[in-house]
CHARMM internal coordinates of N, CA and C (Angstrom, degrees):
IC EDIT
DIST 1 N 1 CA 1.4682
DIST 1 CA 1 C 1.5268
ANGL 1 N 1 CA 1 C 107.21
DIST 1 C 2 N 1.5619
ANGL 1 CA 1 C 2 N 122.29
DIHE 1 N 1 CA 1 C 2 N 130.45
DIST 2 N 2 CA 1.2563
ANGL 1 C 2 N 2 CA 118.87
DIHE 1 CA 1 C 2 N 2 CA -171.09
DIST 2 CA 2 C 1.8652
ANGL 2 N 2 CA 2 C 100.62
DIHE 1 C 2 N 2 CA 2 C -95.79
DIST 2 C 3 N 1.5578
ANGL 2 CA 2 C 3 N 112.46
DIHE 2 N 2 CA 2 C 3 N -169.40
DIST 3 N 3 CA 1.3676
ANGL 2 C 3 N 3 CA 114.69
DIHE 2 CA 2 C 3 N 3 CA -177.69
DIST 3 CA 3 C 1.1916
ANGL 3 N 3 CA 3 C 118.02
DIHE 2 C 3 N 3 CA 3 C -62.13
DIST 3 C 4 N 1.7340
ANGL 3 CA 3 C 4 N 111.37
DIHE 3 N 3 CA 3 C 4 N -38.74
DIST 4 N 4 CA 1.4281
ANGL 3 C 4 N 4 CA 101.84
DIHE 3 CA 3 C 4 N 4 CA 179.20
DIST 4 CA 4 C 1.5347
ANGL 4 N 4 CA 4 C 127.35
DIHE 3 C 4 N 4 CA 4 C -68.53
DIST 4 C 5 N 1.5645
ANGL 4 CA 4 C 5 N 112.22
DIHE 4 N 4 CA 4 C 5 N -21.67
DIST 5 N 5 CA 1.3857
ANGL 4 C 5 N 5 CA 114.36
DIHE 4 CA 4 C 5 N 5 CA 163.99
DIST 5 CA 5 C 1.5315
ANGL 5 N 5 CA 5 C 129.63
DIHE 4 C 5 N 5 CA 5 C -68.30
DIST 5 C 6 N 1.9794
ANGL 5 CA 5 C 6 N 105.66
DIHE 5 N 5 CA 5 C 6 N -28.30
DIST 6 N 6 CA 1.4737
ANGL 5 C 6 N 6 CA 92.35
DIHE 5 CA 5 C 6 N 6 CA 160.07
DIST 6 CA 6 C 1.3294
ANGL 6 N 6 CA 6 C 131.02
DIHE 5 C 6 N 6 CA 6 C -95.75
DIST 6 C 7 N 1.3214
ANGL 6 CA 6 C 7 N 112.65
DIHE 6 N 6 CA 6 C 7 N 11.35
DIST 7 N 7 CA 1.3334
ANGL 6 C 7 N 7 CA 97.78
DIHE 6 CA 6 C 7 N 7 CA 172.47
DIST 7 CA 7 C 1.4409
ANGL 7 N 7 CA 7 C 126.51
DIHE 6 C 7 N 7 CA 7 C -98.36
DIST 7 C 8 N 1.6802
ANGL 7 CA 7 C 8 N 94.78
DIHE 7 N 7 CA 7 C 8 N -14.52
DIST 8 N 8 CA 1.5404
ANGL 7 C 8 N 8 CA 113.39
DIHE 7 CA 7 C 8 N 8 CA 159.09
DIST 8 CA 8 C 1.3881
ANGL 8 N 8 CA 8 C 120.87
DIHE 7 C 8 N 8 CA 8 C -49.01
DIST 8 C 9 N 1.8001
ANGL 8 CA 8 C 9 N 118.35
DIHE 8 N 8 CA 8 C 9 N -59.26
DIST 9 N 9 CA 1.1925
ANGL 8 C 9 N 9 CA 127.21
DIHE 8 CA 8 C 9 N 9 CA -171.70
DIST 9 CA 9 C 1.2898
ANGL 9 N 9 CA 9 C 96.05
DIHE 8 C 9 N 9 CA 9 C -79.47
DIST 9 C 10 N 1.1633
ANGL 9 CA 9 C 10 N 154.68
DIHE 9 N 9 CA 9 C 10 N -17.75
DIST 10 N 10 CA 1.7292
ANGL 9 C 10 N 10 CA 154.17
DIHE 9 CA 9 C 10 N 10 CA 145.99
DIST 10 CA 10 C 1.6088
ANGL 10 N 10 CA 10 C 92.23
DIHE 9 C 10 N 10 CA 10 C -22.84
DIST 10 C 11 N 1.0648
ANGL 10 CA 10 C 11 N 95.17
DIHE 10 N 10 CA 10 C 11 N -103.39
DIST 11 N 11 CA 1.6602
ANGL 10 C 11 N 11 CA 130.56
DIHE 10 CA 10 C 11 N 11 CA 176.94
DIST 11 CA 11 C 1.7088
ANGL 11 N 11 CA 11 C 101.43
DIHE 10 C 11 N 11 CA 11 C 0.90
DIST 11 C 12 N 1.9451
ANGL 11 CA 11 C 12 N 92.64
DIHE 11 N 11 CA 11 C 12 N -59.41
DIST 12 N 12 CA 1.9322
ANGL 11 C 12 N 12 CA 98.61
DIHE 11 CA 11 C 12 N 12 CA -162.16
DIST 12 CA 12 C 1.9135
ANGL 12 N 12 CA 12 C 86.80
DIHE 11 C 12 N 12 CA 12 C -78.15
DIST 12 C 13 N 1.0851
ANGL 12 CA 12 C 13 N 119.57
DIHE 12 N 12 CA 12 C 13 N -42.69
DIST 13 N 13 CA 1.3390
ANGL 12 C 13 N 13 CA 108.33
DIHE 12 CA 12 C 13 N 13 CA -170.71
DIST 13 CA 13 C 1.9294
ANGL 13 N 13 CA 13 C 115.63
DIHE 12 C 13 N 13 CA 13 C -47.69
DIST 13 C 14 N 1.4531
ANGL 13 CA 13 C 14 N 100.21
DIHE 13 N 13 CA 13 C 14 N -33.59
DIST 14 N 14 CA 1.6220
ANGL 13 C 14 N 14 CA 89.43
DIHE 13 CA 13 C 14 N 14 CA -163.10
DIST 14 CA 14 C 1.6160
ANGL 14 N 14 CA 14 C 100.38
DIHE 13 C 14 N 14 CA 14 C -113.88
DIST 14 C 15 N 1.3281
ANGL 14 CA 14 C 15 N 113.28
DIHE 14 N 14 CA 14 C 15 N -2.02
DIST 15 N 15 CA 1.8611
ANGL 14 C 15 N 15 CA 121.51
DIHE 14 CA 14 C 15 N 15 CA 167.40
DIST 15 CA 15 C 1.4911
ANGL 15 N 15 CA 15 C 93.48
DIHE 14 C 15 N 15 CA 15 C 80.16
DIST 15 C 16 N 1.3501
ANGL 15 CA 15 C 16 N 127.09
DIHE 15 N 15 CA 15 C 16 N 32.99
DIST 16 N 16 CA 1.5384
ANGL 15 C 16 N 16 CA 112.17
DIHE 15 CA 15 C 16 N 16 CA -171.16
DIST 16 CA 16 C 1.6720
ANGL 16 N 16 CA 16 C 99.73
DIHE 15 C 16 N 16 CA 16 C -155.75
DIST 16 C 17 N 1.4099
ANGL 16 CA 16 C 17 N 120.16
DIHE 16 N 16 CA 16 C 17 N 114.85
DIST 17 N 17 CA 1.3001
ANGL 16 C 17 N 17 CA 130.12
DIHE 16 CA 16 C 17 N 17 CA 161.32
DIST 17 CA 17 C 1.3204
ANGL 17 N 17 CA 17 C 118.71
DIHE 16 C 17 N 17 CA 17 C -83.59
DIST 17 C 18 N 1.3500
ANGL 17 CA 17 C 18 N 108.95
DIHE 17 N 17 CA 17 C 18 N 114.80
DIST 18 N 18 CA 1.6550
ANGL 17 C 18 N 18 CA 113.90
DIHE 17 CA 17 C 18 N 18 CA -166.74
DIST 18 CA 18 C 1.8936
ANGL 18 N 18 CA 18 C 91.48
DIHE 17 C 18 N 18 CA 18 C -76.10
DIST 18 C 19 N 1.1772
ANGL 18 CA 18 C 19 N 114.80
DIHE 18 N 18 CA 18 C 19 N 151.27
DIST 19 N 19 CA 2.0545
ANGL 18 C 19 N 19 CA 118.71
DIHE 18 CA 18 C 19 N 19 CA 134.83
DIST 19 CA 19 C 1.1944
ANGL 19 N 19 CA 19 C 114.06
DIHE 18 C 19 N 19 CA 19 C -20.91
DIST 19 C 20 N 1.2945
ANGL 19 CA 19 C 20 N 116.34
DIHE 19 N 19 CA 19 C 20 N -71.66
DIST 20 N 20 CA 1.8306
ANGL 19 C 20 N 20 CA 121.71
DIHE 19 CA 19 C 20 N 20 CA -177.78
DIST 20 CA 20 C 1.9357
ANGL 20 N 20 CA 20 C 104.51
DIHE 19 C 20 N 20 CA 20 C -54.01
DIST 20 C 21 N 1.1173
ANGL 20 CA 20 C 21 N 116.32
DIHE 20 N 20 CA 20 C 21 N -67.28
DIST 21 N 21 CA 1.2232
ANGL 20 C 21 N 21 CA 111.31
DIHE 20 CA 20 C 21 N 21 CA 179.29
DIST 21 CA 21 C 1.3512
ANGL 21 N 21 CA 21 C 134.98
DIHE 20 C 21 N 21 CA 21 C -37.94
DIST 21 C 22 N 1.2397
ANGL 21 CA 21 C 22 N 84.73
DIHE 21 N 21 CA 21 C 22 N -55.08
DIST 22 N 22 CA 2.0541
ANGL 21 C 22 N 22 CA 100.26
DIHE 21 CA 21 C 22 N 22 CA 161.68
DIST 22 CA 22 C 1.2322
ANGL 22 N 22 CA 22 C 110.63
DIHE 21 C 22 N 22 CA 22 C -37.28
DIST 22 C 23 N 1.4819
ANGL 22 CA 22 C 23 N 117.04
DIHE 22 N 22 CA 22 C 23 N -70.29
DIST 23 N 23 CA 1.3209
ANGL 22 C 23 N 23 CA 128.85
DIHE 22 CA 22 C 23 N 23 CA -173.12
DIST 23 CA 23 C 1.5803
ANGL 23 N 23 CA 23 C 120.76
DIHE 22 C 23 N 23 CA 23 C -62.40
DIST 23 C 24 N 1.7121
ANGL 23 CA 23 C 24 N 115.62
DIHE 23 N 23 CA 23 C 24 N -34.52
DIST 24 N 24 CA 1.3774
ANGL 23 C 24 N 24 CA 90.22
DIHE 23 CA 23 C 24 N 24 CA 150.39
DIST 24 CA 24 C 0.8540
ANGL 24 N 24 CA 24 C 130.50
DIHE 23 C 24 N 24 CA 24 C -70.41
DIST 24 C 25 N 1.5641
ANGL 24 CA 24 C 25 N 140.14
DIHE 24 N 24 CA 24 C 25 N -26.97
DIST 25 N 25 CA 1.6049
ANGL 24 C 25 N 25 CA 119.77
DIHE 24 CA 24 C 25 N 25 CA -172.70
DIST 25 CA 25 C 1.6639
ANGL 25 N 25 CA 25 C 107.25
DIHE 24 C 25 N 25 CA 25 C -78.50
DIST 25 C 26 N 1.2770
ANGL 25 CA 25 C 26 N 131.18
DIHE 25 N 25 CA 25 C 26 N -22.73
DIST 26 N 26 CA 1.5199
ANGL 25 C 26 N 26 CA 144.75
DIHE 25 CA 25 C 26 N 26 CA 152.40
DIST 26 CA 26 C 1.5496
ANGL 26 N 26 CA 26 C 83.68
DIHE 25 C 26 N 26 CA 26 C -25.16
DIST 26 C 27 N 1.4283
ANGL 26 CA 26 C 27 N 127.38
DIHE 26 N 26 CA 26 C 27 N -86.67
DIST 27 N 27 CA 1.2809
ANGL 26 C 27 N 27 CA 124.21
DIHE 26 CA 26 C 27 N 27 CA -143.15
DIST 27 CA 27 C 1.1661
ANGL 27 N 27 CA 27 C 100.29
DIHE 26 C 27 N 27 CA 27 C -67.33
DIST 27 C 28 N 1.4101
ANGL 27 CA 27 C 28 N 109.51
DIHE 27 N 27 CA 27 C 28 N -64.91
DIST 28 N 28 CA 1.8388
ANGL 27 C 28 N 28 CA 110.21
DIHE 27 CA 27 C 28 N 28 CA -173.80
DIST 28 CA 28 C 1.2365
ANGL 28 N 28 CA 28 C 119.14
DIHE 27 C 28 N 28 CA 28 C -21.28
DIST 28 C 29 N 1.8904
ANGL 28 CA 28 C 29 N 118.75
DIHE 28 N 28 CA 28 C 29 N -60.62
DIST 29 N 29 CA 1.1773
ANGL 28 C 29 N 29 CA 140.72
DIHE 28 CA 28 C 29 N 29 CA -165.09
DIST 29 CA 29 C 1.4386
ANGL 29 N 29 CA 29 C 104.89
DIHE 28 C 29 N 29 CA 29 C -69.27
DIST 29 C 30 N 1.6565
ANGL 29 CA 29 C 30 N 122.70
DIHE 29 N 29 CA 29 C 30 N -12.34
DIST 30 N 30 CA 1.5343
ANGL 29 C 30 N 30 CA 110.59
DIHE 29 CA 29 C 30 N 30 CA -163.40
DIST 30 CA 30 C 2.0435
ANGL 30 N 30 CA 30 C 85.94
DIHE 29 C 30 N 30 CA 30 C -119.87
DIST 30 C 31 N 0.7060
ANGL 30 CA 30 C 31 N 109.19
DIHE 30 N 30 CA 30 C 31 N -33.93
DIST 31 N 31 CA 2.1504
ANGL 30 C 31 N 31 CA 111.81
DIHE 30 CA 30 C 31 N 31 CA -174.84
DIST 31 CA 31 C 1.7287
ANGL 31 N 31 CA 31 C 94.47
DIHE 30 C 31 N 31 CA 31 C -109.04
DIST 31 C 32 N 1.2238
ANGL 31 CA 31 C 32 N 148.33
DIHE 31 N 31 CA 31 C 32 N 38.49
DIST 32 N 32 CA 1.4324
ANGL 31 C 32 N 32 CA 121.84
DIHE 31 CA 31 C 32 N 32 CA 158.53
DIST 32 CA 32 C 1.6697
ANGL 32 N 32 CA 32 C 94.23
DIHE 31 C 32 N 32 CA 32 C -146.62
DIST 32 C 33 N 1.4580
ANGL 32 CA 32 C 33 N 118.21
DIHE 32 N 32 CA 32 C 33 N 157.90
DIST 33 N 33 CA 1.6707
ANGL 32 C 33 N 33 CA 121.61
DIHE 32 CA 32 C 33 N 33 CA 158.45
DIST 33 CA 33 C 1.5635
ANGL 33 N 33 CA 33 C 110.23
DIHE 32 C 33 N 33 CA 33 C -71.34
DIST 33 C 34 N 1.2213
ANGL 33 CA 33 C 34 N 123.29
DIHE 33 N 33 CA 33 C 34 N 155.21
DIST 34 N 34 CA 1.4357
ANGL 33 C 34 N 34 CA 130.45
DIHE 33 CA 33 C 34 N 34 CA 174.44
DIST 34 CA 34 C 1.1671
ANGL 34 N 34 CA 34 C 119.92
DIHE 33 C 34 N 34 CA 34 C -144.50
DIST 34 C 35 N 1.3491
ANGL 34 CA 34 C 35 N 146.39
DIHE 34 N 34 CA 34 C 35 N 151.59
DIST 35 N 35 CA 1.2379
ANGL 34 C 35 N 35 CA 151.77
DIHE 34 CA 34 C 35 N 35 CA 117.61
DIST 35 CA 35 C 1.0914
ANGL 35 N 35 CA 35 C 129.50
DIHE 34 C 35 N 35 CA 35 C 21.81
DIST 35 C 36 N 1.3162
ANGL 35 CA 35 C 36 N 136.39
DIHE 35 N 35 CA 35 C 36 N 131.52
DIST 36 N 36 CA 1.8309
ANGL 35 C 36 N 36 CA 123.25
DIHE 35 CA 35 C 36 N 36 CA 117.09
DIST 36 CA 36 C 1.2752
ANGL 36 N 36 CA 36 C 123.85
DIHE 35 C 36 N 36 CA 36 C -28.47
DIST 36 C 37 N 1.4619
ANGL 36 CA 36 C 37 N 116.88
DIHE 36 N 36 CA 36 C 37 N -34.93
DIST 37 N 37 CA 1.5618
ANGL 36 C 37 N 37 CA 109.56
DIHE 36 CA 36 C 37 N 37 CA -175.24
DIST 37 CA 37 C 1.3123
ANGL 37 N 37 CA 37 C 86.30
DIHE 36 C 37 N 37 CA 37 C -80.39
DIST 37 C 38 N 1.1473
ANGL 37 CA 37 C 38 N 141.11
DIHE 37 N 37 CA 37 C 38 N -113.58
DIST 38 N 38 CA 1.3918
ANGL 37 C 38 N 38 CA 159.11
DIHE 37 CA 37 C 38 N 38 CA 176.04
DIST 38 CA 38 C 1.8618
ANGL 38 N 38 CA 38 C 92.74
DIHE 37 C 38 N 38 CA 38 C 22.94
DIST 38 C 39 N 1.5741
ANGL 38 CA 38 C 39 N 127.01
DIHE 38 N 38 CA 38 C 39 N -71.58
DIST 39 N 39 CA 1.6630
ANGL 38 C 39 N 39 CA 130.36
DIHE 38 CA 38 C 39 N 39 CA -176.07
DIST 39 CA 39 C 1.4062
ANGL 39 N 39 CA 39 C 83.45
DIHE 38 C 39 N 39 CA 39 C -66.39
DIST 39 C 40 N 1.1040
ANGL 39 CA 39 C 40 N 161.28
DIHE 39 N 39 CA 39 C 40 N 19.22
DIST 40 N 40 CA 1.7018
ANGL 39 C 40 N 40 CA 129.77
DIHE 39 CA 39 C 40 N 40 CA 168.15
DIST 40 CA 40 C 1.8246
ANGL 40 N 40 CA 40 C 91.54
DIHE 39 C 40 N 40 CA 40 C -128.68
DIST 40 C 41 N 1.4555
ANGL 40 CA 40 C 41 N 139.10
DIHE 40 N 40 CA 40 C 41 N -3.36
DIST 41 N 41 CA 1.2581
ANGL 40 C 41 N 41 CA 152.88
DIHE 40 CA 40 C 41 N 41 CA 169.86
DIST 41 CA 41 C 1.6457
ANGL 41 N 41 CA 41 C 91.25
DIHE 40 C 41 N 41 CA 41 C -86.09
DIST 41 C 42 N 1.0855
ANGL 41 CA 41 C 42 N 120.63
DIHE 41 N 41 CA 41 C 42 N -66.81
DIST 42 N 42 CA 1.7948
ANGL 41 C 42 N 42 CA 128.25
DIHE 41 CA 41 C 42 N 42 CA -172.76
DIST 42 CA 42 C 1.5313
ANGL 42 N 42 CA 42 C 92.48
DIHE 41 C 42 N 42 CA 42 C -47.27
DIST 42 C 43 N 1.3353
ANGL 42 CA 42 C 43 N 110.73
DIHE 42 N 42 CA 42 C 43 N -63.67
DIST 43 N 43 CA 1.9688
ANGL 42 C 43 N 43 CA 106.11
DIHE 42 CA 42 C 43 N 43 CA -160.42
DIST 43 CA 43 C 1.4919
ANGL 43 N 43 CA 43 C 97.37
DIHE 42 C 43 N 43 CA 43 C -67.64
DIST 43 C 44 N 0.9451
ANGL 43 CA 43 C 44 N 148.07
DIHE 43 N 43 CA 43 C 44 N -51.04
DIST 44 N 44 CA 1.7883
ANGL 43 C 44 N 44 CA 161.39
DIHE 43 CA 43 C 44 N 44 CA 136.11
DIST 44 CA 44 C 1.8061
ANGL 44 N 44 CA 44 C 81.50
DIHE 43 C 44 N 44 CA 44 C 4.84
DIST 44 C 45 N 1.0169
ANGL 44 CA 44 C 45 N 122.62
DIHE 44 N 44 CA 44 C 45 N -101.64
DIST 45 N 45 CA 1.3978
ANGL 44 C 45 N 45 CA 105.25
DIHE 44 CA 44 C 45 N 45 CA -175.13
DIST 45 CA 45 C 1.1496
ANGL 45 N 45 CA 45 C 166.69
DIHE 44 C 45 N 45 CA 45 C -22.78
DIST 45 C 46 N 1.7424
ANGL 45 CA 45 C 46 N 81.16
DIHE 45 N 45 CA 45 C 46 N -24.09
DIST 46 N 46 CA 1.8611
ANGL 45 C 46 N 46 CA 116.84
DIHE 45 CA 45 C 46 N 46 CA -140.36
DIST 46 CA 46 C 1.8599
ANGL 46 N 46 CA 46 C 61.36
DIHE 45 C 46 N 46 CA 46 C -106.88
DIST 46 C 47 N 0.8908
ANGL 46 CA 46 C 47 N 137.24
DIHE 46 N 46 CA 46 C 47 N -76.63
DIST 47 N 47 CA 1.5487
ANGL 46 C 47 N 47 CA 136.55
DIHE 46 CA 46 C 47 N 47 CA -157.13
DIST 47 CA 47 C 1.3970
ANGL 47 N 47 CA 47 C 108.78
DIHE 46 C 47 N 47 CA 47 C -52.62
DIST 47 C 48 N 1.4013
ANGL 47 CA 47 C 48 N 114.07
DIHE 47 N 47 CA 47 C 48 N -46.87
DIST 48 N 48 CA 1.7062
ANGL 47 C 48 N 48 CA 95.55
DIHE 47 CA 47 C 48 N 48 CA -177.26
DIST 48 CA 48 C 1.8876
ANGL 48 N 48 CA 48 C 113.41
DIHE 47 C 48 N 48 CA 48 C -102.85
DIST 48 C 49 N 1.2851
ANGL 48 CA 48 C 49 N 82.64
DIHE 48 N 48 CA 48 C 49 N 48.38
DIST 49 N 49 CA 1.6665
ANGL 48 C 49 N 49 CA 110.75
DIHE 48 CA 48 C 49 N 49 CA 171.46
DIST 49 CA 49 C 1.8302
ANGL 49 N 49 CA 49 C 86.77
DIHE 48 C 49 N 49 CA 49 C -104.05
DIST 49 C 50 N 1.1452
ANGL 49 CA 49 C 50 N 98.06
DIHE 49 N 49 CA 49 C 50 N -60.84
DIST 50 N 50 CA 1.5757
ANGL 49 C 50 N 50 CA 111.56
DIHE 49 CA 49 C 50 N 50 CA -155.38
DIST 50 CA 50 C 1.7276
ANGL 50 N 50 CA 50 C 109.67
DIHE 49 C 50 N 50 CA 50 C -72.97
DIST 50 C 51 N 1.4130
ANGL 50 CA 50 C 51 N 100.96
DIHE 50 N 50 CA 50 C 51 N -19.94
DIST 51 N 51 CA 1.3101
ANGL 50 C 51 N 51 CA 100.06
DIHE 50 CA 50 C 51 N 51 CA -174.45
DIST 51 CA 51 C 1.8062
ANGL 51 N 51 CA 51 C 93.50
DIHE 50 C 51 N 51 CA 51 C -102.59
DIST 51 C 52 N 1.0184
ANGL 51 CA 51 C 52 N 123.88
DIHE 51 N 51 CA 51 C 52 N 24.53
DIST 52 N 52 CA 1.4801
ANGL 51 C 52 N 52 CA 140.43
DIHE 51 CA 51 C 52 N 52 CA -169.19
DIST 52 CA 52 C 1.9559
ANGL 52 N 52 CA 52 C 109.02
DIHE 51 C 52 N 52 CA 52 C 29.21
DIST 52 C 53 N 1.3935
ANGL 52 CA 52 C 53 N 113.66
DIHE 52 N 52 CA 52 C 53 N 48.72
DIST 53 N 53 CA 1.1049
ANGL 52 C 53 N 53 CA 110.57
DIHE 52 CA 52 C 53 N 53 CA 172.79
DIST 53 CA 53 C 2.1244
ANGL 53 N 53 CA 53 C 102.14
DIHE 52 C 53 N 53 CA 53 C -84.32
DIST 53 C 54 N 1.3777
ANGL 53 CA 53 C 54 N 108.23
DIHE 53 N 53 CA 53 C 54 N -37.23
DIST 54 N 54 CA 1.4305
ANGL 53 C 54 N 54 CA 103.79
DIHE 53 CA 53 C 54 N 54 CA 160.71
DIST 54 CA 54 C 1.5869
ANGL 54 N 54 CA 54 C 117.74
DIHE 53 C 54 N 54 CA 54 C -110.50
DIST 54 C 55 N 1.3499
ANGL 54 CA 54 C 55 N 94.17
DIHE 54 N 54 CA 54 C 55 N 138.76
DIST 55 N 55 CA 1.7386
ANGL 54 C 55 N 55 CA 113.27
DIHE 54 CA 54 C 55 N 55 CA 174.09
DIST 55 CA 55 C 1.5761
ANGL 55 N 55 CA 55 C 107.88
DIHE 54 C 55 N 55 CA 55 C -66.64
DIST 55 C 56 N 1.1818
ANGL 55 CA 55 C 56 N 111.32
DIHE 55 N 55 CA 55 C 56 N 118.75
DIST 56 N 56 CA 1.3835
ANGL 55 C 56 N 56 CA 109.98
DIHE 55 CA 55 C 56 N 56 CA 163.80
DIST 56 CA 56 C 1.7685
ANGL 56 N 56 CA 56 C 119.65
DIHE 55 C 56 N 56 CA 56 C -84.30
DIST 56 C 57 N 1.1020
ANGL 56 CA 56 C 57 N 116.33
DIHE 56 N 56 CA 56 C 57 N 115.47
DIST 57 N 57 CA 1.6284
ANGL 56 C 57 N 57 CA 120.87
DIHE 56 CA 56 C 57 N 57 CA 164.89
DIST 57 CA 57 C 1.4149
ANGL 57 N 57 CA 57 C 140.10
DIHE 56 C 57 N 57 CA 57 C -38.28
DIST 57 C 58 N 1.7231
ANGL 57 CA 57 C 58 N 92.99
DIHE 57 N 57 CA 57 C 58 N -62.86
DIST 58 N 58 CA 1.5460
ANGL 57 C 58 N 58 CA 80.46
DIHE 57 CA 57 C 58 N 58 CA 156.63
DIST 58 CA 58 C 1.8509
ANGL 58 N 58 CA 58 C 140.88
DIHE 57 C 58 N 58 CA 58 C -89.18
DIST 58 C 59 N 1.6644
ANGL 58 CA 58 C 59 N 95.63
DIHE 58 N 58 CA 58 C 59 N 15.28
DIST 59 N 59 CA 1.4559
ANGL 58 C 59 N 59 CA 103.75
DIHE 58 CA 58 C 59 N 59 CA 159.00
DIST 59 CA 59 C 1.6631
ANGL 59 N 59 CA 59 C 120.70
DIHE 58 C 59 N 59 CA 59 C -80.53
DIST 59 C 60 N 1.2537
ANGL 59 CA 59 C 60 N 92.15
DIHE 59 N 59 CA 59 C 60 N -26.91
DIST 60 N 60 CA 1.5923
ANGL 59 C 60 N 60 CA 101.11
DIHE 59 CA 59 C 60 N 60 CA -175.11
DIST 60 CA 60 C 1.5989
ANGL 60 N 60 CA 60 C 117.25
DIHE 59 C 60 N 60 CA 60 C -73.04
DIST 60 C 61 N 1.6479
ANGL 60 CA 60 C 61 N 102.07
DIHE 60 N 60 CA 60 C 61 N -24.13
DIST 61 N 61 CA 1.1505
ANGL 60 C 61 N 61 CA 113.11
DIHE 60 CA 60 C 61 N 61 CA -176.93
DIST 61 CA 61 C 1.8077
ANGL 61 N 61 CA 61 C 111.96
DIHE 60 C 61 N 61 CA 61 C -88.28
DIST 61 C 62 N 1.0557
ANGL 61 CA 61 C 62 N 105.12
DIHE 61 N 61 CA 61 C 62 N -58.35
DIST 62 N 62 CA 1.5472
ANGL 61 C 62 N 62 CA 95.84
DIHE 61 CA 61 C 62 N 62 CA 149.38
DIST 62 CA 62 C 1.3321
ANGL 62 N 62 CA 62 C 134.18
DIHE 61 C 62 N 62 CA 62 C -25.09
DIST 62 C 63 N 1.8932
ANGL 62 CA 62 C 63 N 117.64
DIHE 62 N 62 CA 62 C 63 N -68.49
DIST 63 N 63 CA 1.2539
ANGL 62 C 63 N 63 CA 102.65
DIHE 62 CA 62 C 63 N 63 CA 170.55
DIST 63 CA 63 C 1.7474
ANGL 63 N 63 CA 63 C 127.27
DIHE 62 C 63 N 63 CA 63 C -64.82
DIST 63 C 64 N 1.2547
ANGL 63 CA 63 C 64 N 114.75
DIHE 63 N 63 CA 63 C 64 N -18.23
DIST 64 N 64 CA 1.2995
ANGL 63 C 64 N 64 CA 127.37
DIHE 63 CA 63 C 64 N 64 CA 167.16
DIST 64 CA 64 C 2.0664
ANGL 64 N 64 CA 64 C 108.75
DIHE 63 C 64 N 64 CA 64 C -44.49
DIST 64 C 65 N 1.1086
ANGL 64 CA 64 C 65 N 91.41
DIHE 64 N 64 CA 64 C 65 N -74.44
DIST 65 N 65 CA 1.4797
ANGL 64 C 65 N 65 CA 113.27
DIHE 64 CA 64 C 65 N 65 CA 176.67
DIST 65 CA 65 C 1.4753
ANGL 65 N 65 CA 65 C 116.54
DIHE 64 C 65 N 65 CA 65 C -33.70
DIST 65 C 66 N 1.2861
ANGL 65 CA 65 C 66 N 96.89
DIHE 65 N 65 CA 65 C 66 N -58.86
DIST 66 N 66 CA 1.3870
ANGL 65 C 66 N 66 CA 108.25
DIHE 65 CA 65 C 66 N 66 CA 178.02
DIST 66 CA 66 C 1.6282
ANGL 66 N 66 CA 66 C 106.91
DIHE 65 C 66 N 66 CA 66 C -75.63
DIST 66 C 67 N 1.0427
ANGL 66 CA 66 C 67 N 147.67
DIHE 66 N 66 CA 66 C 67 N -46.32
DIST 67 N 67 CA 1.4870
ANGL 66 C 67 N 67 CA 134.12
DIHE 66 CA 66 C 67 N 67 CA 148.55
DIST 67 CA 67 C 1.5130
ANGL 67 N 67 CA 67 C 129.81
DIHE 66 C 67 N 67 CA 67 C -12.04
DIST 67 C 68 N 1.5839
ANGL 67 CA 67 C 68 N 110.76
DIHE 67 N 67 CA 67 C 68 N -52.79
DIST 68 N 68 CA 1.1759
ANGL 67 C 68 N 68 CA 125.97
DIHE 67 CA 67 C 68 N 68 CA 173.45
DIST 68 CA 68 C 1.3585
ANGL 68 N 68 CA 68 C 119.02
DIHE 67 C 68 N 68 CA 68 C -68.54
DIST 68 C 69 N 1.4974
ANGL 68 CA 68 C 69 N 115.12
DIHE 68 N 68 CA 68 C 69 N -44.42
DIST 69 N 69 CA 1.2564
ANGL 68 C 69 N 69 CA 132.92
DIHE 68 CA 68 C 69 N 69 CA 145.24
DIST 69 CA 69 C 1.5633
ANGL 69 N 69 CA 69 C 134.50
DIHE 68 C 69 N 69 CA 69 C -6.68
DIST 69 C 70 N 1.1358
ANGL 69 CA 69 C 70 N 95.03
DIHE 69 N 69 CA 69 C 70 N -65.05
DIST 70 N 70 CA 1.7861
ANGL 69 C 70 N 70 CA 134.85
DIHE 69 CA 69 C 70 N 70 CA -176.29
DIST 70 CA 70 C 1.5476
ANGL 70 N 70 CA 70 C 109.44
DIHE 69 C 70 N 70 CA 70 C -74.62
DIST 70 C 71 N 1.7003
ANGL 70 CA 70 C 71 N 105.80
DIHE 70 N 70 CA 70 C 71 N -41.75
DIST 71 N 71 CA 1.5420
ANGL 70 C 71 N 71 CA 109.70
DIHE 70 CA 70 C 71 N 71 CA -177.41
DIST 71 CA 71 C 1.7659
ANGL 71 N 71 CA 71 C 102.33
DIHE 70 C 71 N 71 CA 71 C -81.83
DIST 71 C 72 N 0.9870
ANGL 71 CA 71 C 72 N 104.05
DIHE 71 N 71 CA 71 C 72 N -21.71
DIST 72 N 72 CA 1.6195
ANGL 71 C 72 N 72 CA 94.72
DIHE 71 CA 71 C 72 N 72 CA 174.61
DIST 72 CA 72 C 0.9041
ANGL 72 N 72 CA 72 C 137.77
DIHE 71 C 72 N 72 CA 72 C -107.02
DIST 72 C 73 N 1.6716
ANGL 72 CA 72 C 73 N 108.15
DIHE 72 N 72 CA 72 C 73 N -1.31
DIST 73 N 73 CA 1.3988
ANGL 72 C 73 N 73 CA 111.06
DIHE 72 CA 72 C 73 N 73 CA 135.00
DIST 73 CA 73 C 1.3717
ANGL 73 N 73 CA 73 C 121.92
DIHE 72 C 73 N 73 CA 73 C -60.03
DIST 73 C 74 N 1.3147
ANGL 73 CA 73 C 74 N 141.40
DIHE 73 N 73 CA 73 C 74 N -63.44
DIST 74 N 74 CA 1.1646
ANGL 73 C 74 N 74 CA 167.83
DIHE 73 CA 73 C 74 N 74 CA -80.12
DIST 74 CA 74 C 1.7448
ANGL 74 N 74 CA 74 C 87.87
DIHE 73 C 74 N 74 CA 74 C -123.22
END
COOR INIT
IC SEED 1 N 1 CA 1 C
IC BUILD
C-alpha cells in the first residue's frame, strides 16, 4: 500500500481530514505516478467528505473564521 492509500484509510479510519493531510495528498497527487488503486482510494474519500462521513479541517477552519468575522462586524 503506497502513501496515498494510507493516508486515505487514516482519514476514513478517524472521520477527520487534517490541513497537513490534505496537503500531502495535494502534493503526492500533483509530483508522484499512481494507481487505479490510489485514484479510486482519493475518490473513496472525496465522497465521504461529501456525504460528511469525514470532517474536513480546513473547511471547519474557514467556517470558524468567518464566524469571527461576522461577530466583528456585527
Amino acid at each position: 500500500m503506497n502513501k496515498i492509500n494510507l493516508i486515505v484509510e487514516t482519514c476514513l479510519e478517524t472521520g477527520y481530514l487534517t490541513v497537513d493531510a490534505e496537503e500531502r495528498l495535494r502534493k503526492l497527487l500533483q509530483t508522484t505516478k499512481y494507481g487505479i488503486e490510489d485514484f479510486q482510494a482519493f475518490l473513496k474519500l472525496q465522497e465521504a467528505v461529501i456525504e460528511g462521513l469525514v470532517r474536513q479541517e480546513s473547511r471547519e477552519l474557514i467556517l470558524h473564521n468567518s464566524a469571527i468575522c461576522n461577530l466583528l462586524i456585527s
